[in-house]
N, C-alpha and C positions, 0 to 999 in steps of 0.2 A: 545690683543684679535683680531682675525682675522675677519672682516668684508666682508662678500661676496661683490664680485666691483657689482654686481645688486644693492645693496642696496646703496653703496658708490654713485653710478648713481643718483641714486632715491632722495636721500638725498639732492644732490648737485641740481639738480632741482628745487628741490621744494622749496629751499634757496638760490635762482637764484638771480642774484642785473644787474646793470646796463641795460641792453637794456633787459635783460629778466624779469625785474619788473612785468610787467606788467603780465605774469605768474601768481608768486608768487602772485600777487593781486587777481587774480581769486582764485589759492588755500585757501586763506585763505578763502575768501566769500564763496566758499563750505563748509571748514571745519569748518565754523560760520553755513554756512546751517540746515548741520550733529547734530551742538550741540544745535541749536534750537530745531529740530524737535525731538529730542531723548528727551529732558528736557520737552517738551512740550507734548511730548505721556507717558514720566513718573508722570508728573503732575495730565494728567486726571485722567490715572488709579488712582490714589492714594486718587484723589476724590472721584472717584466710587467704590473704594475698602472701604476706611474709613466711606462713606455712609453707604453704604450694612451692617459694622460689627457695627456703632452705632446704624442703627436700629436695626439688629437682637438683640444687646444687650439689648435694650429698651424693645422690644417684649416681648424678654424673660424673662425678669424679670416682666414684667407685666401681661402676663399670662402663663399657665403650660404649658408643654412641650407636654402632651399625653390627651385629654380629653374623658373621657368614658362614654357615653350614655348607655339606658336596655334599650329595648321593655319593656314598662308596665311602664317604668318608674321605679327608685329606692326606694324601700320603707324604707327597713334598711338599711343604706349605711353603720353603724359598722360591718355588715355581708362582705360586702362586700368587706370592705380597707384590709383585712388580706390576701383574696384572689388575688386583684391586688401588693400586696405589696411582694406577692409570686412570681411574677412574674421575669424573669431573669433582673438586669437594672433598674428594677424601685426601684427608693430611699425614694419615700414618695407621699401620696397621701392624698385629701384631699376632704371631698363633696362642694359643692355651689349649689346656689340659682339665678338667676335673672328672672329681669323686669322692666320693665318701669316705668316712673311717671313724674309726675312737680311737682317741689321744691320751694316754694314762700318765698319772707324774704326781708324784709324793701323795701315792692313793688315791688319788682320784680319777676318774675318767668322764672325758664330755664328748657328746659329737661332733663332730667338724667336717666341716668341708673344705677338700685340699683344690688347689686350683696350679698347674701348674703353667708357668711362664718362662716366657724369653727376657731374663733379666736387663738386656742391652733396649729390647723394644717394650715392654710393657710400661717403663715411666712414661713414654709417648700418647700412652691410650687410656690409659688412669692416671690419678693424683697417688698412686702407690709408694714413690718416691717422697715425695714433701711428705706421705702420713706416716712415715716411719718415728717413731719415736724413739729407738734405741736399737744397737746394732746397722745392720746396713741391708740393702739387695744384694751388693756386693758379695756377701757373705753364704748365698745361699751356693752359689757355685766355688768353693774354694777346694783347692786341688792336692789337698795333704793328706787325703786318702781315708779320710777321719769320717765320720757318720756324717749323710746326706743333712743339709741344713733347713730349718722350717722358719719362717718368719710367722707369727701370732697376733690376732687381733689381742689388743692391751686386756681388755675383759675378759678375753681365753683364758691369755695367760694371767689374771688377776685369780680368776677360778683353782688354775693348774696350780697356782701358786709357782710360776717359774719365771724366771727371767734370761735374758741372754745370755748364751754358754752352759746350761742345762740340758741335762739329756732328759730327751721325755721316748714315748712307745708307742706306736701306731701300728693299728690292727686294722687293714682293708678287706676288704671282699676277696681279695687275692690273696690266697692260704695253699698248703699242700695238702695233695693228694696224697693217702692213706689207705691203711685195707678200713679203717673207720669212716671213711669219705675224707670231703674237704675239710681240712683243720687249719685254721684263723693261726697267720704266723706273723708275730710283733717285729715291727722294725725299729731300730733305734734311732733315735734321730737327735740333733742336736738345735737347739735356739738360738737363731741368728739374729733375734732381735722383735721388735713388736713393733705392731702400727696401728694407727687410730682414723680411720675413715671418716668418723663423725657419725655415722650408721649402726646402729647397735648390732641390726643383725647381721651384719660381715663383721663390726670389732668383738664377738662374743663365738662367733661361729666358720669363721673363716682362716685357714694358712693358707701361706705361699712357701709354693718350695717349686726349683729349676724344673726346667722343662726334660732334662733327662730323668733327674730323678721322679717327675711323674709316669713316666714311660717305665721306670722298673718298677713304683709302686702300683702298678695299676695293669701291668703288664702289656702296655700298650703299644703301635709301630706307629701311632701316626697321631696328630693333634684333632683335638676331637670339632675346634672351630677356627675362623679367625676372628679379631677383632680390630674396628675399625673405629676411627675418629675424623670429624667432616669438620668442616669451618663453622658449619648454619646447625644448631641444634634442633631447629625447628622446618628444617629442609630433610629432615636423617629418614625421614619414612618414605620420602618422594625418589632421594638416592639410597638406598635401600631397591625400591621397586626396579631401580633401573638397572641392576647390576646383575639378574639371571638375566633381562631381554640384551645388555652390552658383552655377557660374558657366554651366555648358554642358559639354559631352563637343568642343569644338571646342578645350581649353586641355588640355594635357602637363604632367605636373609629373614633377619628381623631387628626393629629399629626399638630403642630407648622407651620410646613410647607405649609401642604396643604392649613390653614387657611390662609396664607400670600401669597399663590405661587403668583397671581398676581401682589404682591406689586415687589419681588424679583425678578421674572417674568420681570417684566419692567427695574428695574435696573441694572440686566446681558444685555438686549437687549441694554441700553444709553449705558454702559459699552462699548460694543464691537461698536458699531456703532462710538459715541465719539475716539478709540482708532483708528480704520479705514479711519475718517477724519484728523485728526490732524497727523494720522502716512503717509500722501499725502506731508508734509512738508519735510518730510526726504527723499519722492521718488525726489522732486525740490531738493533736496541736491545732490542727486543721480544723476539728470539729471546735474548738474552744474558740476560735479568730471565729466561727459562725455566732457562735454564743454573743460572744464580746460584742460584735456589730448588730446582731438583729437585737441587745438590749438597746444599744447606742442609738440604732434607729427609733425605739421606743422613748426611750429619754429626752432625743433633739425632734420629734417634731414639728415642734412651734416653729422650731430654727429652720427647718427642709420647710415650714408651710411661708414662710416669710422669705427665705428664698428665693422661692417661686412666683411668691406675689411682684418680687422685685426684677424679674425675669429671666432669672437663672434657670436654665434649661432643663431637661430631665438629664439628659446627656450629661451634665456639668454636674447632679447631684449625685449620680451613680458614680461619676469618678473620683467624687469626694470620700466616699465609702472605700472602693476598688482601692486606693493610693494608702487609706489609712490600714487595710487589710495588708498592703504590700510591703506596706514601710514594716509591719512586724516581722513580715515572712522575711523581710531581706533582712533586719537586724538580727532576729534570733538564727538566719541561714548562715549570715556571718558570722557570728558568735560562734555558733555551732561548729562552724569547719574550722575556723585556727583554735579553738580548745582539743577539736579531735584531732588535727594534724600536730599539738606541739602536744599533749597527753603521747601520741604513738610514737610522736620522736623520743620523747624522754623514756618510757618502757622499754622502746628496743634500745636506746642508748647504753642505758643502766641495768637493760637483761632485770627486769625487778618481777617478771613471773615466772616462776622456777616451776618445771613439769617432770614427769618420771620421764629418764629416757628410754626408759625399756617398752615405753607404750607408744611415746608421740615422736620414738626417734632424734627428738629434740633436748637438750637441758633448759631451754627456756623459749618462753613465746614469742618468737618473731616477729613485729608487726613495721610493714610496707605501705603507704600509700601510695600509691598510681598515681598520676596527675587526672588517666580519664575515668578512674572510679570516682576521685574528690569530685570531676565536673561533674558526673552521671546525679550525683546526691544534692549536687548545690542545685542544677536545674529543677530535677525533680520536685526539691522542696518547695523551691518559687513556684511550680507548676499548681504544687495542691495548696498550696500559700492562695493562690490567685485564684481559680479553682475555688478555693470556699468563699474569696467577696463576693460572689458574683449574684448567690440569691439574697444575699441581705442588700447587698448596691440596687437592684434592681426592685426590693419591696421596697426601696427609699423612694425610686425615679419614680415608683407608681402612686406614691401617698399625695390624698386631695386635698392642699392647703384649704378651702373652702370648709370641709369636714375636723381637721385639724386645727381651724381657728375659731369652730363656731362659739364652743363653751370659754373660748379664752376671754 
């Protein structure tokens, strides 16, 4: 195979020994540069990616995708589910209930929030189902007359210290009328069991209990929403929009997103800011591959001046430069991406960085790579890889072998 002599040049350089060691020692240190900063901006992304999709995942399955308010409030919501479920995308919908209260049990009391549901349609709309860990949905509506049942986030009930078939005490806003005003009247309730969302703050601060016994807790005639689930999670604000101009301007919707934009909101904004400092490490690489070559140039004169006498082009000695700049940016850009793509496989594999979940939501760091964040980082690199030959290639194409050979 016929190897261009630029490259044969370039090669031989950059695999320099004796009195040019010293060379070769800077190339490498750049091409270590390169494969840090590339490893290290594929790393974060991959944090900030695998964040983003455990929480979206968490969210979503912990509440609906589409939630549907009425002016006036919903009176018959079976009037209703036929007409949203008519809708284009939406796969299944469900009514709820919620409200406030304190929960009390073996002394203690925490706040909570009750949510109440249509246990036949809410596994349709949440993951409520699969996160039960003990007891059942089943159990919230059983008909032996016995105190209305609650089902508890695992961490409530880790607090209340209760488990399934315990009786705990709930105190809502709904109290009796007195000649002393409203007075806070405890209902008894029973533990149908616990569930684990994955979401701290629904598994520490959230029950479910039946959609009738919201209506008595809370003294209510009607569900206070619906809830809906679409095929396309990322279509839910566009069907959303289109369900007061298909149904009437008298229906409110609001999609997954807007409810979270904040949160997500914040997490694109570390994303990119994260990926802009730590990608400063590969411009120091970049800055080093300048070093490396403009000594290089310094070093090989004689060599560019004999070159040239021999009539190798300027064209031809800029590319001998360009190719030797390149070859490091593409080894340390390679390097760089399979150390950070099997480093993030092995961490999310093995879950080896454990986080508080009361803060990040998470028990350990997630980390994702994208296929088009890896390209975005591998090009980029090459870009400022190539990018910095360009003035040492070209103080090479300009040197006067005449001036360069006079003292030799």
């Amino acid at each position: 195979m016929n190897i261009p002599f630029e490259l044969q040049i370039a090669l031989r350089y950059l695999l320099a020994k004796r009195k040019q060691a010293f060379i070769s020692v800077i190339s490498l240190i750049s091409t270590l540069g390169v494969t840090v900063g590339v490893m290290a901006v594929i790393i974060a992304l991959a944090v900030m990616t695998g964040l983003q999709q455990e929480l979206r995942d968490r969210i979503l399955g912990s509440n609906a995708h589409v939630y549907v308010f009425k002016s006036g409030g919903i009176a018959d919501y079976r009037a209703e589910l036929p007409k949203l479920l008519a809708i284009p995308h939406v796969v299944s919908a469900a009514p709820a209930i919620q409200g406030m209260g304190l929960l009390s049990a073996s002394g203690e009391t925490e706040p909570i929030q009750i949510k109440g549901i249509d246990v036949g349609l809410e596994p349709k709309v949440t993951d409520i189902a699969r996160a039960t860990r003990s007891g059942s949905l089943a159990a919230l509506t059983s008909g032996d007359g016995g105190p209305e049942g609650i089902l508890l986030g695992a961490d409530l009930a880790a607090k209340l210290g209760v488990r399934a078939g315990d009786a705990v005490s709930l105190v809502t806003t709904q109290g009796t009328v007195s000649p002393f005003g409203m007075l806070p009247r405890p209902r008894r309730l029973r533990v149908a069991g616990t569930f684990s969302l994955g979401l701290y703050e629904f598994d520490s601060t959230y029950g479910f209990v039946s959609l009738d016994a919201a209506k008595r807790l809370f003294a209510k005639s009607q569900v206070d929403f619906i809830q809906l689930r679409v095929d396309n999670i990322f279509r839910a604000a566009d069907i959303a929009n289109s369900i007061p101009a298909a149904l009437g301007r008298e229906y409110l919707t609001e999609d997954w997103a807007a409810q979270n934009k904040p949160l997500f909101s914040a997490l694109w904004l570390e994303k990119i800011a994260i990926s802009l400092a730590i990608g400063l490490i590969v411009m120091v690489a970049a800055l080093n591959i300048v070093t490396s070559l403009i000594l290089l140039v310094m070093e090989k004169q004689r060599d560019i001046a004999i070159l040239k006498t021999m009539g190798t082009s300027a064209r031809s000695v800029m590319a001998i430069f360009m190719m030797q700049g390149l070859i490091i940016g593409i080894v340390g850009t390679t390097a760089g991406a399979l150390a950070g793509f099997g480093l993030s496989s092995v961490l999310d594999r093995y879950q080896l960085i454990k986080v508080p979940m009361d803060v990040y939501q998470v028990s350990h760091l997630p980390f994702t790579v994208l296929p088009l964040d890896l390209a975005l980082v591998v090009t980029a690199a090459l870009l400022i890889c190539f990018v910095a030959t360009i003035f040492p290639a070209r103080q090479a194409a300009k040197l006067d072998p005449v001036q360069a050979l006079r003292y030799e």
